[in-house]
mmCIF file of the N, C-alpha and C atoms, coordinates in Angstrom:
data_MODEL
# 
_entry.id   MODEL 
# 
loop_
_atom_site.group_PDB 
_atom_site.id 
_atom_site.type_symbol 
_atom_site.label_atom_id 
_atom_site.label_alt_id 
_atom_site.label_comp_id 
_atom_site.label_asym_id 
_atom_site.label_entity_id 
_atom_site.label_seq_id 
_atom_site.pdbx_PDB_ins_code 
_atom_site.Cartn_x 
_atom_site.Cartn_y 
_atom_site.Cartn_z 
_atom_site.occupancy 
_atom_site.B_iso_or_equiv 
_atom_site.pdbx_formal_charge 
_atom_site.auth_seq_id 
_atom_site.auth_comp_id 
_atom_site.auth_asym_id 
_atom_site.auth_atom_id 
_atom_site.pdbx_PDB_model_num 
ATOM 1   N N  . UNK A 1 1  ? 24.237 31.131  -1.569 1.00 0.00 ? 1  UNK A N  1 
ATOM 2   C CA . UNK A 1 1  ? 23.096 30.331  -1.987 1.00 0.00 ? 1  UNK A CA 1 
ATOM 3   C C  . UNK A 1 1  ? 21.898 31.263  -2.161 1.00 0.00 ? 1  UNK A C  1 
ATOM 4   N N  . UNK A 1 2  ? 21.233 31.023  -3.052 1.00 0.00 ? 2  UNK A N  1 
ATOM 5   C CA . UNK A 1 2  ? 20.371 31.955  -3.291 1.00 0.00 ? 2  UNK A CA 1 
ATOM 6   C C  . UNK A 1 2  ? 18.682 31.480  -3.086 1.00 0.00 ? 2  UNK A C  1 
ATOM 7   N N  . UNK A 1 3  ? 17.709 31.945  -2.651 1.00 0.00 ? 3  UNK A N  1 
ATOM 8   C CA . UNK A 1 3  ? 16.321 31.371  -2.795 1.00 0.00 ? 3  UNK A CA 1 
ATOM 9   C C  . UNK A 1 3  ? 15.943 29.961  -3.510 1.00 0.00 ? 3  UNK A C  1 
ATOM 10  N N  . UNK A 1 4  ? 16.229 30.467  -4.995 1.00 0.00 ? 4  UNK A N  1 
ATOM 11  C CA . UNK A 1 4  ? 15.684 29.337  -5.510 1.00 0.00 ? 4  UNK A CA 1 
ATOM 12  C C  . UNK A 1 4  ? 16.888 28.170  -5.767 1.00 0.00 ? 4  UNK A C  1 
ATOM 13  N N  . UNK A 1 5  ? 17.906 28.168  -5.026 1.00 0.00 ? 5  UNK A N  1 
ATOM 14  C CA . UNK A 1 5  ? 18.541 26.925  -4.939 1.00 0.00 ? 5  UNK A CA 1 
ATOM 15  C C  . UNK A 1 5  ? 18.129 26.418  -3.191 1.00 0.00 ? 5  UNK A C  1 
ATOM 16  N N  . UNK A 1 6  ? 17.465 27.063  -2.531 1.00 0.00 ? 6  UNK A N  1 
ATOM 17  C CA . UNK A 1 6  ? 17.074 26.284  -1.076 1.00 0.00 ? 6  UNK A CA 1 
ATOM 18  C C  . UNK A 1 6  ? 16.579 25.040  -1.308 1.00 0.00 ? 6  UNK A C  1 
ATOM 19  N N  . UNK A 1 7  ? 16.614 24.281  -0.509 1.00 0.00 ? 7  UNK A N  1 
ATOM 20  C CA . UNK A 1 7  ? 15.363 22.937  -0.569 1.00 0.00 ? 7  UNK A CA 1 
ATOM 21  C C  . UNK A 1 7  ? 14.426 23.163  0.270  1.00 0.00 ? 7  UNK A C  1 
ATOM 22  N N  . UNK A 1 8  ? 13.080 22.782  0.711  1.00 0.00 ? 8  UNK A N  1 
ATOM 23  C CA . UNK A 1 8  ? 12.449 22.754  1.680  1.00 0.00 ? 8  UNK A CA 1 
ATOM 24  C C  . UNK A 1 8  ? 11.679 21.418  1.602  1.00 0.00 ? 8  UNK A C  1 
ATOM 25  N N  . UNK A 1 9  ? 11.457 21.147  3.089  1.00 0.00 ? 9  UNK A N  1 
ATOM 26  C CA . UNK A 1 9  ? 11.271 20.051  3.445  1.00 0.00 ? 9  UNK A CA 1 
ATOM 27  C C  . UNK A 1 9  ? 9.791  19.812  2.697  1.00 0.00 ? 9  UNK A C  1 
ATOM 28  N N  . UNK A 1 10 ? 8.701  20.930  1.939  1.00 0.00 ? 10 UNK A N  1 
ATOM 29  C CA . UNK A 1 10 ? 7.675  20.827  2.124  1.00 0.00 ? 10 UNK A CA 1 
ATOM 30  C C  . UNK A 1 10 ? 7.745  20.272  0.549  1.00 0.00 ? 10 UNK A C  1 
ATOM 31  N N  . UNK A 1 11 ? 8.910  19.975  -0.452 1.00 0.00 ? 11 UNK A N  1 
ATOM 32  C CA . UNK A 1 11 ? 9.278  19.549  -1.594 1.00 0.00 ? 11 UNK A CA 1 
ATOM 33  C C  . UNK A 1 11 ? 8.996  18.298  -1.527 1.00 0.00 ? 11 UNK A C  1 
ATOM 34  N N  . UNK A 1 12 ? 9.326  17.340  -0.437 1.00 0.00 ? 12 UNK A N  1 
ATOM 35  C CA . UNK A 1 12 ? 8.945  16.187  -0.330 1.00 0.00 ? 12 UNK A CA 1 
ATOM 36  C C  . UNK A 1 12 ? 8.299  15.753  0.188  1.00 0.00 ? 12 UNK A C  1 
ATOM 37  N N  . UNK A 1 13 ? 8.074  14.517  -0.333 1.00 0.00 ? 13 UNK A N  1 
ATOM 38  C CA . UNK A 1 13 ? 6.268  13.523  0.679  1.00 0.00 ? 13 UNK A CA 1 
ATOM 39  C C  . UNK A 1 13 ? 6.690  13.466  1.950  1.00 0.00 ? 13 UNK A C  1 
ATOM 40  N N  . UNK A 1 14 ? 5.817  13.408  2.253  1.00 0.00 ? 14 UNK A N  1 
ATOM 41  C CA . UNK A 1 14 ? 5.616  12.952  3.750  1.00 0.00 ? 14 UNK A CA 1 
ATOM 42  C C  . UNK A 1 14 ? 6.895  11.530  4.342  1.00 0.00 ? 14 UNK A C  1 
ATOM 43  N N  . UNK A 1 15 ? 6.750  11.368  5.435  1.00 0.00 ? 15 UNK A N  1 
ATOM 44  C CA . UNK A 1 15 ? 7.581  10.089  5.593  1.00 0.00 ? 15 UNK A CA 1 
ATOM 45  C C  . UNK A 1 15 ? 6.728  9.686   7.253  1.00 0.00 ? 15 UNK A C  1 
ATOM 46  N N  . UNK A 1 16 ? 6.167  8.764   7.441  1.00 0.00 ? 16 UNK A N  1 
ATOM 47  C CA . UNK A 1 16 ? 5.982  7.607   6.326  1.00 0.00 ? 16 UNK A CA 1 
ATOM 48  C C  . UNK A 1 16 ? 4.837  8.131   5.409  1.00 0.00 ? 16 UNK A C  1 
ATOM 49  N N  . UNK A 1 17 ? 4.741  6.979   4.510  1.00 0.00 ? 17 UNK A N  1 
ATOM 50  C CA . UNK A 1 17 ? 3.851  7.473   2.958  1.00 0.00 ? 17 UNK A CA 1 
ATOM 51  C C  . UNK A 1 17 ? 2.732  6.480   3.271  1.00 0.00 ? 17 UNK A C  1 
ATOM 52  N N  . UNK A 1 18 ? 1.582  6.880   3.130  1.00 0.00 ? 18 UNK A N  1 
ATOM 53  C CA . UNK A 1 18 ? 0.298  6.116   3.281  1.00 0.00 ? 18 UNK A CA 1 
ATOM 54  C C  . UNK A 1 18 ? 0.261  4.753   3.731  1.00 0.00 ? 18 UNK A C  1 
ATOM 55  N N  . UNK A 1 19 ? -0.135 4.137   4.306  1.00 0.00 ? 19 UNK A N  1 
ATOM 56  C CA . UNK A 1 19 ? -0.445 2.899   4.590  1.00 0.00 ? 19 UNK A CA 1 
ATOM 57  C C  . UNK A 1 19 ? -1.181 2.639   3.388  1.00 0.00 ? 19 UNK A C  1 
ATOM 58  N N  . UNK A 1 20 ? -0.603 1.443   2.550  1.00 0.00 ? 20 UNK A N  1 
ATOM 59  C CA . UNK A 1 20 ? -1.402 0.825   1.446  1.00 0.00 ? 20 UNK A CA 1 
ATOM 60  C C  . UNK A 1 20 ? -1.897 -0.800  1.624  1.00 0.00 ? 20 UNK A C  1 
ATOM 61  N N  . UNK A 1 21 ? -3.001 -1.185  0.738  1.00 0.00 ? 21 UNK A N  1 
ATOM 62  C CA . UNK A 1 21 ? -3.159 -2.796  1.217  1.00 0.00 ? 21 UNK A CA 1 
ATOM 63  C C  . UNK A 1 21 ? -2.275 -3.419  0.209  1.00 0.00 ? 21 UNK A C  1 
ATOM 64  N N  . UNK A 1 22 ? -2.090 -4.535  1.001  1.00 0.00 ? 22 UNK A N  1 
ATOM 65  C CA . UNK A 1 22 ? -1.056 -5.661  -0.122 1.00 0.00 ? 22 UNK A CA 1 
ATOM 66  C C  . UNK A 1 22 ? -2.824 -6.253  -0.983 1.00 0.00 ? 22 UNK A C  1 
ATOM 67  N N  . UNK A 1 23 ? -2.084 -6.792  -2.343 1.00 0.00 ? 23 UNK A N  1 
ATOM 68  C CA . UNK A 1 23 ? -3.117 -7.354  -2.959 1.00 0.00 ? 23 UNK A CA 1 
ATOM 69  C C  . UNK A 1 23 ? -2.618 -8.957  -3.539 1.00 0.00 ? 23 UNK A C  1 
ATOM 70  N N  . UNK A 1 24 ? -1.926 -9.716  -2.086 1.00 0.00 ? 24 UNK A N  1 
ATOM 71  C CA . UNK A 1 24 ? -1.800 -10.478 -2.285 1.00 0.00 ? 24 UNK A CA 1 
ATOM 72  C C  . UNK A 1 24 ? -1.374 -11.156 -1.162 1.00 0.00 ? 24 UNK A C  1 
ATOM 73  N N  . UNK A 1 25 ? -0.522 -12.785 -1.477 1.00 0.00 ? 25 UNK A N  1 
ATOM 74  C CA . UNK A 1 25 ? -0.719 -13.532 -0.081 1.00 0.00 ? 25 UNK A CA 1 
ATOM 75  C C  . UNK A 1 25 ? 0.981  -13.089 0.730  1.00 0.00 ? 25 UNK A C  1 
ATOM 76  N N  . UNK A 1 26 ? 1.160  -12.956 1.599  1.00 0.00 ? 26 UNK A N  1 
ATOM 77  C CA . UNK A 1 26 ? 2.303  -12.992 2.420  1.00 0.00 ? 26 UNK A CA 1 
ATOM 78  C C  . UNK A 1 26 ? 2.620  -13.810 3.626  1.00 0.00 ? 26 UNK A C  1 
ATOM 79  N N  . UNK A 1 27 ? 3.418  -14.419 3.265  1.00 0.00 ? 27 UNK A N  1 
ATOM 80  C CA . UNK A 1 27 ? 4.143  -15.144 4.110  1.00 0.00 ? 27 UNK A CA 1 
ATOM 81  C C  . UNK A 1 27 ? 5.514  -15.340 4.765  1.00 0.00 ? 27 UNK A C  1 
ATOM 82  N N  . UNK A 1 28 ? 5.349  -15.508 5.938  1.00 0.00 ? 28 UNK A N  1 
ATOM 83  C CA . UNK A 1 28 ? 6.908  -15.603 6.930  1.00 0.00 ? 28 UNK A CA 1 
ATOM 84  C C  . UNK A 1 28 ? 7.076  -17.534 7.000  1.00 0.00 ? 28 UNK A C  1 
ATOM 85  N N  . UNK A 1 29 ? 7.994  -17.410 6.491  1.00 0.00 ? 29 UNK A N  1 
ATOM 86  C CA . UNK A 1 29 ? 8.463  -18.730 7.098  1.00 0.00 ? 29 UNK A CA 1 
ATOM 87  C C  . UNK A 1 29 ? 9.833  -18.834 7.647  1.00 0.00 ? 29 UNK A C  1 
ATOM 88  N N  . UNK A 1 30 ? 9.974  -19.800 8.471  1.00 0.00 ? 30 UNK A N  1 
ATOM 89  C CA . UNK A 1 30 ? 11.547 -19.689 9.324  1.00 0.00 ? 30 UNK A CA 1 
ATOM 90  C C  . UNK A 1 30 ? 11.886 -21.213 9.541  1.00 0.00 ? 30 UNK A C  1 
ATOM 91  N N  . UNK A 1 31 ? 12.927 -22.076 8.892  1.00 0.00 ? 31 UNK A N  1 
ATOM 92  C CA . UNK A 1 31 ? 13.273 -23.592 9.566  1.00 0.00 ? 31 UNK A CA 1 
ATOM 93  C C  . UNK A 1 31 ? 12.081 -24.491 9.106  1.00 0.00 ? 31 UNK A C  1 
ATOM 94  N N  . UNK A 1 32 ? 10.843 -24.116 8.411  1.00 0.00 ? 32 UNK A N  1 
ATOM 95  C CA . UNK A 1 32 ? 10.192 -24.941 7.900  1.00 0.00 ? 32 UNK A CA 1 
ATOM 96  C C  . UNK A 1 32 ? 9.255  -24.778 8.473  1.00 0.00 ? 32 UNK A C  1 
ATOM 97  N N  . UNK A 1 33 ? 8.885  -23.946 9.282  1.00 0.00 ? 33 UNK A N  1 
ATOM 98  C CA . UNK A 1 33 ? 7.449  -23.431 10.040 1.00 0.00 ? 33 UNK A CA 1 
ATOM 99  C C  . UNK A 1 33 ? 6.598  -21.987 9.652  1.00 0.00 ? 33 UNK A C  1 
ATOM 100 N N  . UNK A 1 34 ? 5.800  -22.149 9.242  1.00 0.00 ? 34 UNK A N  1 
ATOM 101 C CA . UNK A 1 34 ? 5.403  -20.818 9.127  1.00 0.00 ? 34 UNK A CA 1 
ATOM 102 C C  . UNK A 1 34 ? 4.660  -19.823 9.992  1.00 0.00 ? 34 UNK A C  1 
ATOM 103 N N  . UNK A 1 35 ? 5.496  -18.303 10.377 1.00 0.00 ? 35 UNK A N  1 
ATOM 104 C CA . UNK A 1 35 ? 5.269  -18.249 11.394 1.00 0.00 ? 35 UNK A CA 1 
ATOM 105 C C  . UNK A 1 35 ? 4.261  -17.238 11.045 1.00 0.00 ? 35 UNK A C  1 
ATOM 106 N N  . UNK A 1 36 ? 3.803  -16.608 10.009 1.00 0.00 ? 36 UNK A N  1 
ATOM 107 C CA . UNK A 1 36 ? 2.869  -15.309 9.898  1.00 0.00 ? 36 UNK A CA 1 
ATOM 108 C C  . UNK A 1 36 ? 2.058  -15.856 8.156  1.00 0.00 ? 36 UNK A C  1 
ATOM 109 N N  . UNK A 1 37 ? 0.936  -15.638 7.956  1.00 0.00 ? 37 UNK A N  1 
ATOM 110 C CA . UNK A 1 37 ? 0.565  -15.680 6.796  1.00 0.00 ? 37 UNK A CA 1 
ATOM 111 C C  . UNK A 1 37 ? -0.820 -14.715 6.253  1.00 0.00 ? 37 UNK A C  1 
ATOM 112 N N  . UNK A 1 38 ? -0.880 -13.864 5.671  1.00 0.00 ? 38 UNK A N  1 
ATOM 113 C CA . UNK A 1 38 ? -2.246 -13.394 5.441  1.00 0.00 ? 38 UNK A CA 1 
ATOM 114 C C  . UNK A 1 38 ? -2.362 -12.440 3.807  1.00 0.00 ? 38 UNK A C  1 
ATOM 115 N N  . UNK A 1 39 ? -3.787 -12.673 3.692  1.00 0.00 ? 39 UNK A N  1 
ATOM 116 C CA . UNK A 1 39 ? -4.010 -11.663 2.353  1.00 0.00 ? 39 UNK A CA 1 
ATOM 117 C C  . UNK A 1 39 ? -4.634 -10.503 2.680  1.00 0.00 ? 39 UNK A C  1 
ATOM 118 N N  . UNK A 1 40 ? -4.402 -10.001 4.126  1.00 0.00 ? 40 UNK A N  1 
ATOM 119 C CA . UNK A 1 40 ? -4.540 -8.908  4.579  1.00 0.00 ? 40 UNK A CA 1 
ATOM 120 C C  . UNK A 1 40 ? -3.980 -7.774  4.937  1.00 0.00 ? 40 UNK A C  1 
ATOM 121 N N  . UNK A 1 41 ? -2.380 -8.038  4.861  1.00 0.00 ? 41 UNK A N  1 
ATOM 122 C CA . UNK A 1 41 ? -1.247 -6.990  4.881  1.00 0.00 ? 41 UNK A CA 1 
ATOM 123 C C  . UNK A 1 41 ? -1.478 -5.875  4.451  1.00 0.00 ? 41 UNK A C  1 
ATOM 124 N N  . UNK A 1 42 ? -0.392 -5.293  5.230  1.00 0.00 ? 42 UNK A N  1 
ATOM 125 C CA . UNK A 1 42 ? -0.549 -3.825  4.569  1.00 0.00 ? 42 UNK A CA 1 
ATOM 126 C C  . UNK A 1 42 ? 1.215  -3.462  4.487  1.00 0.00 ? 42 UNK A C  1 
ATOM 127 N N  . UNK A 1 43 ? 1.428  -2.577  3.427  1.00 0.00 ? 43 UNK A N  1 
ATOM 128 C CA . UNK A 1 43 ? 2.892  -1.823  3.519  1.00 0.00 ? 43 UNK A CA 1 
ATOM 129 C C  . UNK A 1 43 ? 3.026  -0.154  3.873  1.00 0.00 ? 43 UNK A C  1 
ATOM 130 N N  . UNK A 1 44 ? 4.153  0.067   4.042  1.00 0.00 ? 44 UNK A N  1 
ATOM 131 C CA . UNK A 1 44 ? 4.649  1.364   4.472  1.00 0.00 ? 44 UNK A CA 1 
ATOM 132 C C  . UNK A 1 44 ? 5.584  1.846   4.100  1.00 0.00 ? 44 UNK A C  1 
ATOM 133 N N  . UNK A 1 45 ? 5.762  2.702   3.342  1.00 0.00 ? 45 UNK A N  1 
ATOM 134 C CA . UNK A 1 45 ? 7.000  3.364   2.721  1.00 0.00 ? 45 UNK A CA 1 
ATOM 135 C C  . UNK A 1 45 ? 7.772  4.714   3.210  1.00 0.00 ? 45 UNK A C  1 
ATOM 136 N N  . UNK A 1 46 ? 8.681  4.234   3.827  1.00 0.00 ? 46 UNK A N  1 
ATOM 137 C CA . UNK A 1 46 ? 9.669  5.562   4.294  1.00 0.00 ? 46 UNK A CA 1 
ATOM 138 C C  . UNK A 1 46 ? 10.633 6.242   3.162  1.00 0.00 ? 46 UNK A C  1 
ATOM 139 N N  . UNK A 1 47 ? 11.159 7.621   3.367  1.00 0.00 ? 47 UNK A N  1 
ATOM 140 C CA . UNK A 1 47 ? 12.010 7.789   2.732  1.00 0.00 ? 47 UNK A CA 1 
ATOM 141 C C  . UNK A 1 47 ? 12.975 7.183   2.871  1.00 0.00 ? 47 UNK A C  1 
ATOM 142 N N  . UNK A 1 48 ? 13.797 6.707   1.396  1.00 0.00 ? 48 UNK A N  1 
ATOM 143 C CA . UNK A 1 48 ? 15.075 6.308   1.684  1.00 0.00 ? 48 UNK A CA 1 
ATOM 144 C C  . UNK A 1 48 ? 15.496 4.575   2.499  1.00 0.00 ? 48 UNK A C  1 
ATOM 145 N N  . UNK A 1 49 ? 13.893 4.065   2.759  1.00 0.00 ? 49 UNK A N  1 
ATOM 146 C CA . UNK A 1 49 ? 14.036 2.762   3.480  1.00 0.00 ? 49 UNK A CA 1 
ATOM 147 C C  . UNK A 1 49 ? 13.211 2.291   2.368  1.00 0.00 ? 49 UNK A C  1 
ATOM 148 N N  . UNK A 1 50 ? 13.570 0.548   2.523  1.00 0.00 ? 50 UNK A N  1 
ATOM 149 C CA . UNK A 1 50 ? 12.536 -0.601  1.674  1.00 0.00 ? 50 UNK A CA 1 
ATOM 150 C C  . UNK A 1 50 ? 11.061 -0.366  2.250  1.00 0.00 ? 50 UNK A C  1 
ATOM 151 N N  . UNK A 1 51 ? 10.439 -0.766  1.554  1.00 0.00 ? 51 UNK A N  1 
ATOM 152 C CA . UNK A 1 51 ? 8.998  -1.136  2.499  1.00 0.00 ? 51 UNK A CA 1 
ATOM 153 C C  . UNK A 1 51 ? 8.872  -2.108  3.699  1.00 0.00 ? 51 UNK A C  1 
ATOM 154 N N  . UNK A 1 52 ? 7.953  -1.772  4.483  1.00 0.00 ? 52 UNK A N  1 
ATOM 155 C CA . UNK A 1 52 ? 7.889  -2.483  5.675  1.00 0.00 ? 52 UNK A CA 1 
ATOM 156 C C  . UNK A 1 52 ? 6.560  -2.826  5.767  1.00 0.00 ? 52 UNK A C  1 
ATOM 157 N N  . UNK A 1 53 ? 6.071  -4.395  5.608  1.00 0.00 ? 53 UNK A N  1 
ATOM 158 C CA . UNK A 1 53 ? 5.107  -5.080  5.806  1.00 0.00 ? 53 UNK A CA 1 
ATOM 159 C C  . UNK A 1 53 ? 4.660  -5.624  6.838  1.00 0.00 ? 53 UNK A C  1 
ATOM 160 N N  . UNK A 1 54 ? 3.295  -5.135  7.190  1.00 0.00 ? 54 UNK A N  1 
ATOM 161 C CA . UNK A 1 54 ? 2.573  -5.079  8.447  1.00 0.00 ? 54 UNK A CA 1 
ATOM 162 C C  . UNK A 1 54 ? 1.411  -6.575  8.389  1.00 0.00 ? 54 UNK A C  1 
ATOM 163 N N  . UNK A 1 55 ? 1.473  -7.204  9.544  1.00 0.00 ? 55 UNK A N  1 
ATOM 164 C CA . UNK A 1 55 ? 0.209  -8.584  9.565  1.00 0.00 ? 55 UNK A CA 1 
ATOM 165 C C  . UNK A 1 55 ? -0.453 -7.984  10.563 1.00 0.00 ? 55 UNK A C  1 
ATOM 166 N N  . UNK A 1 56 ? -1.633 -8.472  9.751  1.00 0.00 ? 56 UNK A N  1 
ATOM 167 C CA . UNK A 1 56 ? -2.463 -8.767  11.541 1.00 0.00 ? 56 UNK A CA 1 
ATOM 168 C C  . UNK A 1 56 ? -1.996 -9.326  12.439 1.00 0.00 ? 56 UNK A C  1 
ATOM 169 N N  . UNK A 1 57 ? -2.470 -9.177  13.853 1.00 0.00 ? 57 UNK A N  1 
ATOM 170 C CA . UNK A 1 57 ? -1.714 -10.263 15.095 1.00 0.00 ? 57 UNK A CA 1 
ATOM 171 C C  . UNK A 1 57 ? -2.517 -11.321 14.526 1.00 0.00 ? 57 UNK A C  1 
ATOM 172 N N  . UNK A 1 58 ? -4.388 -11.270 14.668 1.00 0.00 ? 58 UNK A N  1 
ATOM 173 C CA . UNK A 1 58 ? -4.370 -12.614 14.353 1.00 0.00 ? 58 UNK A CA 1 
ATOM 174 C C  . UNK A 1 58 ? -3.964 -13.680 13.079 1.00 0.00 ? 58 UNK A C  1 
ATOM 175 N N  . UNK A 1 59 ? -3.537 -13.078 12.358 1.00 0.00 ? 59 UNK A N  1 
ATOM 176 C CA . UNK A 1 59 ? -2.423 -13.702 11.407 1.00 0.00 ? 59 UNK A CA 1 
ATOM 177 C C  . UNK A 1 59 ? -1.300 -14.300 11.747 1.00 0.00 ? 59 UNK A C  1 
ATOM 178 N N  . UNK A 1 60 ? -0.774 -14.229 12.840 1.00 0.00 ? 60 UNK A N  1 
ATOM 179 C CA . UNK A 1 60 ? 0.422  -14.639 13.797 1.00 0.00 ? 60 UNK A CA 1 
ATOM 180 C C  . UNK A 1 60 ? 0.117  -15.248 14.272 1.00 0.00 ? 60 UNK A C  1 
ATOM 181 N N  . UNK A 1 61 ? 1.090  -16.697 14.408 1.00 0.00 ? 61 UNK A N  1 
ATOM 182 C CA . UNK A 1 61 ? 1.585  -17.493 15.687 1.00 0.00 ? 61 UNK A CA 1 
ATOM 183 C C  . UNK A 1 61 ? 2.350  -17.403 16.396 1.00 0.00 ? 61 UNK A C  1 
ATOM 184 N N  . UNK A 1 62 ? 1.728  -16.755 17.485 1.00 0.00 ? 62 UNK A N  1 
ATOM 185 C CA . UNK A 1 62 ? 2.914  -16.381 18.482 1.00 0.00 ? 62 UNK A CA 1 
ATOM 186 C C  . UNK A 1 62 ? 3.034  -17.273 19.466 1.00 0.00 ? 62 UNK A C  1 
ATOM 187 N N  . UNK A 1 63 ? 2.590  -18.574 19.509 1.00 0.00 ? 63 UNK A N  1 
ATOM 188 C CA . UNK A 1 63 ? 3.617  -19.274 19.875 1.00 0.00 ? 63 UNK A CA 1 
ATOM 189 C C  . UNK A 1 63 ? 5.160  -19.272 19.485 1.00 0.00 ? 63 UNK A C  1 
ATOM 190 N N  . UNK A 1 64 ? 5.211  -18.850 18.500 1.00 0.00 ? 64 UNK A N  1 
ATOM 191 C CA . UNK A 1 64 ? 6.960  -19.017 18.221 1.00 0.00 ? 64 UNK A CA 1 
ATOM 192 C C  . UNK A 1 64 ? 7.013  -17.024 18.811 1.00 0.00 ? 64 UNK A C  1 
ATOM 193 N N  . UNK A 1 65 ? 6.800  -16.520 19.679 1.00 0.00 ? 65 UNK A N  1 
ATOM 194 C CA . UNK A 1 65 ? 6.701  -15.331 19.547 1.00 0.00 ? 65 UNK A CA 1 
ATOM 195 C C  . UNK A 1 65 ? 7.606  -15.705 20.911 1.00 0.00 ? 65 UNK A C  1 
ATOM 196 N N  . UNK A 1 66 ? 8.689  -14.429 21.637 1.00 0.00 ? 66 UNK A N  1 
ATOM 197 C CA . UNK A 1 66 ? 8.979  -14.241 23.294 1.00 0.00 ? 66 UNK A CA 1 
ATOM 198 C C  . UNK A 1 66 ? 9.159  -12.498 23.876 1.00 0.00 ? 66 UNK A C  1 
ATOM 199 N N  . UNK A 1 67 ? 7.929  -12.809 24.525 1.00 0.00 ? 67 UNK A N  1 
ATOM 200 C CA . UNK A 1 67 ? 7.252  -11.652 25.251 1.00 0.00 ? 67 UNK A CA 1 
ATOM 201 C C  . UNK A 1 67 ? 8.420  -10.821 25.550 1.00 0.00 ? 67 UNK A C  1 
ATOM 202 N N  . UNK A 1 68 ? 8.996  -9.592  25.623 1.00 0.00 ? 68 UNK A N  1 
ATOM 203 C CA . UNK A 1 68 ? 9.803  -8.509  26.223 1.00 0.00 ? 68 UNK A CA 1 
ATOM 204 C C  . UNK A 1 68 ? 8.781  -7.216  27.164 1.00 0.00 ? 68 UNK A C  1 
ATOM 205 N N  . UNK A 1 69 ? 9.633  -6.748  27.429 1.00 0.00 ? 69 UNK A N  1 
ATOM 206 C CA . UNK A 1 69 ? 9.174  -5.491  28.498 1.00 0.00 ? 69 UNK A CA 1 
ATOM 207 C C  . UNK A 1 69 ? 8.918  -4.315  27.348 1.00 0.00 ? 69 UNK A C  1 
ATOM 208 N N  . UNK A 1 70 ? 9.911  -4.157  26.393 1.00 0.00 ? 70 UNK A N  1 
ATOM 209 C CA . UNK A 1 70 ? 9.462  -3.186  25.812 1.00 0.00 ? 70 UNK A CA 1 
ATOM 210 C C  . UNK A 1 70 ? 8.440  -3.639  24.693 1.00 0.00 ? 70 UNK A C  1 
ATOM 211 N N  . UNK A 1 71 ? 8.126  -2.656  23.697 1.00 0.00 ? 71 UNK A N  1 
ATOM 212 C CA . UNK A 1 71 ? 7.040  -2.476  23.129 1.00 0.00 ? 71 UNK A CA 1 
ATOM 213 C C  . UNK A 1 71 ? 6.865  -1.333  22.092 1.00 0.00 ? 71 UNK A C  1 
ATOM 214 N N  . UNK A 1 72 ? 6.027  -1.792  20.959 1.00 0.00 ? 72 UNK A N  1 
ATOM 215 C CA . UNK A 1 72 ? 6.172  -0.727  19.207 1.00 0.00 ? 72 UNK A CA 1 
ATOM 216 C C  . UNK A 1 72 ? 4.749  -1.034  19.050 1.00 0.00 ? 72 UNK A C  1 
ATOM 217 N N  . UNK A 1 73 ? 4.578  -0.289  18.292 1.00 0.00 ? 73 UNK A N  1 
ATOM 218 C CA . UNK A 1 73 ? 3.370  0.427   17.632 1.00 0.00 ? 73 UNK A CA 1 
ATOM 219 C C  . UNK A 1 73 ? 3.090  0.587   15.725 1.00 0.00 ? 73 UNK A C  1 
# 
């Protein structure tokens, strides 16, 4: 293999890729309840994964929510 067939990691973006705002409404619904709704979202783009859409908490009803020990960020 020679130099210019190497890859380097510094070829590709970053992972994750910017936090961007949604510019529109999002909603969770489940069984006919809706459990998250806002025009405040934001997404996140990994390599190689779909996007992953972020709410505010206070956008959430967590009443339908059940507390665990562990915990994300």
């Amino acid at each position: 293999m020679t130099t210019a067939d190497r890859e380097s990691a510094a070829d590709y973006p970053p992972s994750p890729g910017p936090v961007q705002p949604v510019n529109r409404r999002l909603r969770v619904e489940f069984n006919g309840e809706v459990l998250a709704e806002t025009t405040r979202g934001v997404r996140i783009v990994e390599k190689d994964m779909p996007p992953v859409y972020y709410f505010p908490p206070e956008d959430v009803r967590t009443e339908f929510l059940v507390a665990e020990d562990r915990s994300s960020t």
